[in-house]
C-alpha positions as CSV (number, residue, x, y, z in Angstrom):
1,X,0.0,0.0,0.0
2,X,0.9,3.3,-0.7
3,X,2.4,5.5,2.3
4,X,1.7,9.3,2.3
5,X,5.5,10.1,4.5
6,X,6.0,14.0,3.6
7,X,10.0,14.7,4.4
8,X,10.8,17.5,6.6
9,X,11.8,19.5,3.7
10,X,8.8,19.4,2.0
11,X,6.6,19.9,5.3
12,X,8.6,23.4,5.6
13,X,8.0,24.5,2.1
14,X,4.1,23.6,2.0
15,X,3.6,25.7,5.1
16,X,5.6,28.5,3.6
17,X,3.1,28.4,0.3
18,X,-0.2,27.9,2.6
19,X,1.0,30.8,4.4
20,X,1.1,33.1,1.5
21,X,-2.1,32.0,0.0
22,X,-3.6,32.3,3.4
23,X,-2.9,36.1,3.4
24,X,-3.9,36.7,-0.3
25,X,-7.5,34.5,0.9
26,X,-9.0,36.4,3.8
27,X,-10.1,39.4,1.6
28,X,-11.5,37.0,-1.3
29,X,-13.1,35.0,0.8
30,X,-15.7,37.9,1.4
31,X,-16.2,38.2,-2.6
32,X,-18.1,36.5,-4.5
33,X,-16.2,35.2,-7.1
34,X,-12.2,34.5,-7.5
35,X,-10.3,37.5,-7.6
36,X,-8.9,38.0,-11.1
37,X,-5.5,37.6,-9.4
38,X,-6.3,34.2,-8.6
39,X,-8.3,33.4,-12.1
40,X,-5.1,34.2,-14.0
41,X,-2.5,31.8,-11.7
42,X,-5.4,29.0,-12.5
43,X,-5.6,29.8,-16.2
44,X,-1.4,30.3,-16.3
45,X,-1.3,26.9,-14.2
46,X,-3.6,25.0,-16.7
47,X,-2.1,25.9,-19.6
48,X,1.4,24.7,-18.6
49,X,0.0,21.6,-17.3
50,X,-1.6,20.8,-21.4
51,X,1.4,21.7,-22.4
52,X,3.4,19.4,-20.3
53,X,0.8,16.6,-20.7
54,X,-1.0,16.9,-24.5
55,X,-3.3,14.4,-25.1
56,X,-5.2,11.5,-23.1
57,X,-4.3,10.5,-19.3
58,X,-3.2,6.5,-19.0
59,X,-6.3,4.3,-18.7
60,X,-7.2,4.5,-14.7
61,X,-6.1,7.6,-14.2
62,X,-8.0,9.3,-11.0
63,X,-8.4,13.4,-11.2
64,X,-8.8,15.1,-7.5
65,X,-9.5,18.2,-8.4
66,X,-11.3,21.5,-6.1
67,X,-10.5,24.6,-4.5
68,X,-6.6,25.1,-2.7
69,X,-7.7,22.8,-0.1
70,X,-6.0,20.0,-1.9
71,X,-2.8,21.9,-2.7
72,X,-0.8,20.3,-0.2
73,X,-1.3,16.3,-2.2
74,X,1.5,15.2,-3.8
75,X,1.0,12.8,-6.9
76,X,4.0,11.3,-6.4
77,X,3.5,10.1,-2.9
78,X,-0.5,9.4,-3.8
79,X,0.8,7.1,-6.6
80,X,4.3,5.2,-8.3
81,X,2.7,4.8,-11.4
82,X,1.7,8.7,-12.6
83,X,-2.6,7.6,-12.3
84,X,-3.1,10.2,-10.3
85,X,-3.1,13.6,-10.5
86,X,-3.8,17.0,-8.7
87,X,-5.1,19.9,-9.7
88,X,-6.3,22.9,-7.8
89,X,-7.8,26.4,-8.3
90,X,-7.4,29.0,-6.2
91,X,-10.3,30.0,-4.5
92,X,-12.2,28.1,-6.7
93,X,-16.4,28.0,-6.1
94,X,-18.2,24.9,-7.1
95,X,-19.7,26.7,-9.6
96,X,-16.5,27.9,-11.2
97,X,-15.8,24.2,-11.3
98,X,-17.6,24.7,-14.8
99,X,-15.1,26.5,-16.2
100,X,-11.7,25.2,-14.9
101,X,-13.1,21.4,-15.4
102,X,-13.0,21.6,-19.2
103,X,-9.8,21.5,-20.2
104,X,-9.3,18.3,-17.5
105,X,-11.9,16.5,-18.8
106,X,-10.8,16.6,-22.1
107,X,-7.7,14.1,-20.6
108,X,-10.4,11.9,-20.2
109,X,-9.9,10.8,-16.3
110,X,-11.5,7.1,-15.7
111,X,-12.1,8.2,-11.8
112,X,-12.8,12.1,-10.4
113,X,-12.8,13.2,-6.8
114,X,-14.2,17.0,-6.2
115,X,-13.0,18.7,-3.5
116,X,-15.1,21.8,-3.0
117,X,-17.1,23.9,-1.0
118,X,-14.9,25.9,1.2
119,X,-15.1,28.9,-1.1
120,X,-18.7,29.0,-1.6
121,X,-19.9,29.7,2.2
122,X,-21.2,31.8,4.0
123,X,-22.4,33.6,0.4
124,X,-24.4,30.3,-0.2
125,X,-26.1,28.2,1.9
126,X,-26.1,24.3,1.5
127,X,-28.8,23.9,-1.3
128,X,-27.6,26.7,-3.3
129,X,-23.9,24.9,-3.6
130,X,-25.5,21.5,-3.9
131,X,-27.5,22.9,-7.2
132,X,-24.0,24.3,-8.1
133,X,-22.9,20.7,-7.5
134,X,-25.2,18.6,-9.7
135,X,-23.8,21.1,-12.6
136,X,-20.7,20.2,-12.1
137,X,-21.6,16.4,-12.2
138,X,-23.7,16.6,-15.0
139,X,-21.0,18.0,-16.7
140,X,-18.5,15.5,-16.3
141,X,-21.0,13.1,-17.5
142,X,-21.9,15.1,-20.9
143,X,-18.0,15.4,-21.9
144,X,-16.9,11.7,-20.2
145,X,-19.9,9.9,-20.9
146,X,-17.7,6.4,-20.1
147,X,-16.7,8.2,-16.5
148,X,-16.2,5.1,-13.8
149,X,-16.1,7.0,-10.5
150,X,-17.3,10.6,-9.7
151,X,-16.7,10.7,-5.5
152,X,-17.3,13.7,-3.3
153,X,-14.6,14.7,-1.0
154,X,-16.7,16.6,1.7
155,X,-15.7,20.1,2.8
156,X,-13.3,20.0,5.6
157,X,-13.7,22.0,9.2
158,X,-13.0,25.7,9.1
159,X,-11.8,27.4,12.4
160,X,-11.9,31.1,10.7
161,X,-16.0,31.6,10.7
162,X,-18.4,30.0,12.4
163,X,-21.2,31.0,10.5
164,X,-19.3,29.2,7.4
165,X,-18.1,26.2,9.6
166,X,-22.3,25.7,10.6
167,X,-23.0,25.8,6.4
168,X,-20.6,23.7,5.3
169,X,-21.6,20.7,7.8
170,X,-24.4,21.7,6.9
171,X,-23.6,21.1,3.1
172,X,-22.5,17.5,4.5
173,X,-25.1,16.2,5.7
174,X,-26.9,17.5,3.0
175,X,-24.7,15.8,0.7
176,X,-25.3,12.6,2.4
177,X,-28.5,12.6,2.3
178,X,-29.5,13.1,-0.8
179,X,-26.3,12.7,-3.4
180,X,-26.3,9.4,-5.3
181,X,-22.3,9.8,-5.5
182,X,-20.8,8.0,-2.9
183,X,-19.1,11.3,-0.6
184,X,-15.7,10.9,1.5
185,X,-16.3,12.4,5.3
186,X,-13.3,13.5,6.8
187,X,-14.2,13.0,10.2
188,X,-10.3,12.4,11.6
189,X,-9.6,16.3,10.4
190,X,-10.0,18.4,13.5
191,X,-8.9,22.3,14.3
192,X,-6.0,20.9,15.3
193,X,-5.0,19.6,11.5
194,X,-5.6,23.3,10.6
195,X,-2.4,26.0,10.2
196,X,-3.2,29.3,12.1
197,X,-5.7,30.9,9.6
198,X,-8.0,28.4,10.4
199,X,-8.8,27.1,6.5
200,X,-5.9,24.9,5.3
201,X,-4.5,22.1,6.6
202,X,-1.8,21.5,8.2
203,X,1.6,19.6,7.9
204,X,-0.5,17.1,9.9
205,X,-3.9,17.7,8.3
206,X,-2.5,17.0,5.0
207,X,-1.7,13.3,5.5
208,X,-5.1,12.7,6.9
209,X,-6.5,13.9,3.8
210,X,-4.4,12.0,1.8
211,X,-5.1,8.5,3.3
212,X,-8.9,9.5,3.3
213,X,-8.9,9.7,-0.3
214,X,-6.4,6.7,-0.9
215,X,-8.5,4.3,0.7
216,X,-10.8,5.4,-1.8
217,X,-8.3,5.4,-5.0
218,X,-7.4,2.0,-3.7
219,X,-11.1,0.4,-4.5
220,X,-11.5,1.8,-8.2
């Protein structure tokens, strides 16, 4: 089985970068949309990555893709054999999901794991970014109609708000309730996981979220 160790090195450097895109986040948290700042590093970062990979993903290949929550995975330590990638959008909304999806789906993933939601509250409430949500899916399904897995990785605990905290368990028990996609809890994450702004995770959040999703990469 695949072991999620993050050296030293590494741990120092991601808590450098979270740190920085902690301080450009508290103002854009309060807008409604991605600041144009953050629009252009996501449209800059998706075009090198097409460059660097043109054409079709390997058959299996599983996408995690969502908002910076996820900027801390590795690829390399989530797989040996390059079926797994990750790609993330600064403070991405679901619904901007639309958008920054199209280009990935054209790779043609076999298996996709959203991560998203943290962006969207307290702006929208729970039903609002579910709607946003079933978009998203139904789009996948229009340009991959042969897509194995769609999962939900459910928003993780903020410490910054607790108005958005309340919405986004909210959001997941919503989710549970009513999504036919199977959804990934991540019950172990606690405030503790969480680096001082309260909204990313941690040097010891990040392997917790990495093992939550394995054990689901492990069953496609």
């Amino acid at each position: 089985k695949n072991k999620c160790n993050y050296s030293d090195k590494f741990i120092d450097k991601f808590n450098d970068m979270i740190a920085d895109i902690e301080n450009d986040k508290i103002d854009d948290l309060k807008n409604n949309d991605s600041s144009p700042r953050e629009k252009s590093k996501n449209a800059t970062m998706e075009k090198e990555m097409n460059v660097k990979e043109p054409g079709e993903w390997k058959k299996g290949t599983t996408l995690i893709t969502g908002d910076s929550m996820i900027s801390g995975l590795r690829e390399d330590k989530l797989s040996r054999n390059k079926k797994v990638k990750v790609r993330f959008f600064l403070g991405a909304k679901t619904s901007e999901l639309l958008d920054y999806l199209k280009p990935l789906l054209k790779k043609k993933p076999d298996n996709i794991i959203l991560h998203v939601a943290t962006n969207d509250v307290p702006e929208k409430d729970h039903v609002e970014i579910y709607n946003d949500l079933q978009e998203v899916i139904k789009l996948i399904h229009d340009r991959v109609p042969n897509i194995k897995n769609i999962v939900i990785s459910a928003p993780i605990v903020r410490t910054d708000s607790k108005t958005a905290n309340i919405e986004l368990r909210n959001y997941t028990r919503y989710l549970k309730d009513n999504l036919v996609n199977e959804v990934i809890v991540h019950d172990n994450i606690h405030a503790t996981n969480l680096t001082g702004g309260g909204i990313h995770l941690n040097y010891t959040g990040i392997p917790k979220l990495a093992e939550n999703l394995l054990s689901k990469i492990r069953k496609f």
